[in-house]
N, C-alpha and C positions, 0 to 999 in steps of 0.2 A: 234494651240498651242500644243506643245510636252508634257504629262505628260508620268512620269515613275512609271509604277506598278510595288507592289510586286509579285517576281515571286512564287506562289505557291511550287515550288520544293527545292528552295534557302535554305541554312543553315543558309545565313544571317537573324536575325532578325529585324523587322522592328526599325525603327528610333523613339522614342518615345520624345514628345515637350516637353523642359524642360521648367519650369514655372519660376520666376522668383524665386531665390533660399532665399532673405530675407524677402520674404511674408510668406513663407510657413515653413520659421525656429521660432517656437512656442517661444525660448527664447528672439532673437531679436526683434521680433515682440512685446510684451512682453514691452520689453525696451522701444522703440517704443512709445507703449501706454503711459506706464510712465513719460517717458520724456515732452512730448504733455500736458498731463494731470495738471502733475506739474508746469509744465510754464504756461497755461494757468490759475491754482489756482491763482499763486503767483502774476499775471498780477491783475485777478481779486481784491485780496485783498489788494493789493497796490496801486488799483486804486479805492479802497473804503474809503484808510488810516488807515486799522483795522492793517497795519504793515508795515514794511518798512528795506530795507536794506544798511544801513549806508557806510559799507566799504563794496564796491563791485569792480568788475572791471569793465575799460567803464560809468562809471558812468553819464558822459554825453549821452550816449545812451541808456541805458537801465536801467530800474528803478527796472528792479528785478537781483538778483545775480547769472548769467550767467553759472559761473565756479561751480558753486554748481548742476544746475538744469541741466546743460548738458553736466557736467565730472564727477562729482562727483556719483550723484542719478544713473545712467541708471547702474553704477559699482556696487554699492550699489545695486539694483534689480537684477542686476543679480545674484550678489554673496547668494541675497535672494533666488530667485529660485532654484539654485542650492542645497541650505540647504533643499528649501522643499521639494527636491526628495531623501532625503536620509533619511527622519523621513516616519511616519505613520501616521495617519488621526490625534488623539489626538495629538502627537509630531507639527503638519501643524499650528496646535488651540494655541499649546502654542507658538510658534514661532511666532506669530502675534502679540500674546498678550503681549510678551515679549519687542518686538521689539517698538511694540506701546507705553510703558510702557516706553522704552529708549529714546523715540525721545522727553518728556519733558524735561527731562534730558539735552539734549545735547541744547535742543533751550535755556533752562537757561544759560547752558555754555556759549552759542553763543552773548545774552546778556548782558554776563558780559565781551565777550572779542571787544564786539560792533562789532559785525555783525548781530546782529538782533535786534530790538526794535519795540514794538507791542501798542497797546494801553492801557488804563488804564483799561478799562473794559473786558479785555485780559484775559480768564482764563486757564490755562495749558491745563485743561481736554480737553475743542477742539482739543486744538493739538493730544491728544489720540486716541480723536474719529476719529478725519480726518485721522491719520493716520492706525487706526482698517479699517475705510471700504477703503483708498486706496489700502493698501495692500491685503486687501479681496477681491478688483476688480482686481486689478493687478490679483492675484492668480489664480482667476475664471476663467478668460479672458486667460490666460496662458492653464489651462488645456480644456479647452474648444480648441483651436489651437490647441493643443495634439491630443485631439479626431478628429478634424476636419481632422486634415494632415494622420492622419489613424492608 
């Protein structure tokens, strides 16, 4: 079998292996997680009946809300990330807490316009907390892939 060296004299430089380019891009990756993570919750807790999603799409197939978890959320994460590269560490802390703070907010909307309905023992603040440490791992897990990719 024929291999070809490089020739020590050559101007050409060597050929270097390109790695697969959506593992190693920190925001998709990122998404990624997100997306996975979030389907998986929402699986879990519709298969507990702690919630449920009324008007979905596919409804015969799938028991959690599709267009939310995997068009909506990874746009929404991104558009997060994004924002956390343009603040400072305290700006990072409020952005979370913010955001966390908005997503009871919007699950009430979601209830009132019947796409979400939850159990009676249902209390908002979960939704805070769950959404303080998703974001908080998303986040970690993002700069972490940063450091990682170099």
């Amino acid at each position: 079998m024929n291999t070809v060296k490089h020739w020590k004299d050559s101007n050409s430089q060597r050929s270097l292996k390109k790695r697969y380019r959506f593992w190693i891009n920190p925001s998709l990756t990122a998404v990624f997680l997100a997306t996975l993570l979030a389907t998986y919750l929402d699986l879990f807790f519709v298969g507990k009946d702690i919630y449920r999603f009324p008007m979905r799409p596919m409804k015969d197939t799938f028991s959690i809300n599709i267009a939310f978890t995997l068009g909506v959320l990874p746009v929404l994460v991104f558009i997060f990330l994004e924002a956390m590269n343009q603040v400072n560490r305290r700006g990072k802390v409020g952005l979370i807490l913010f955001i966390s703070l908005l997503m009871p907010i919007f699950e009430k909307f979601a209830e009132v316009m019947g796409w979400f309905e939850h159990t009676a023992n249902w209390k908002h603040l979960y939704t805070f907390i769950g959404y303080l440490l998703f974001l908080t791992l998303i986040y970690l897990f993002y700069t972490w892939m940063k450091k990682r990719k170099g």
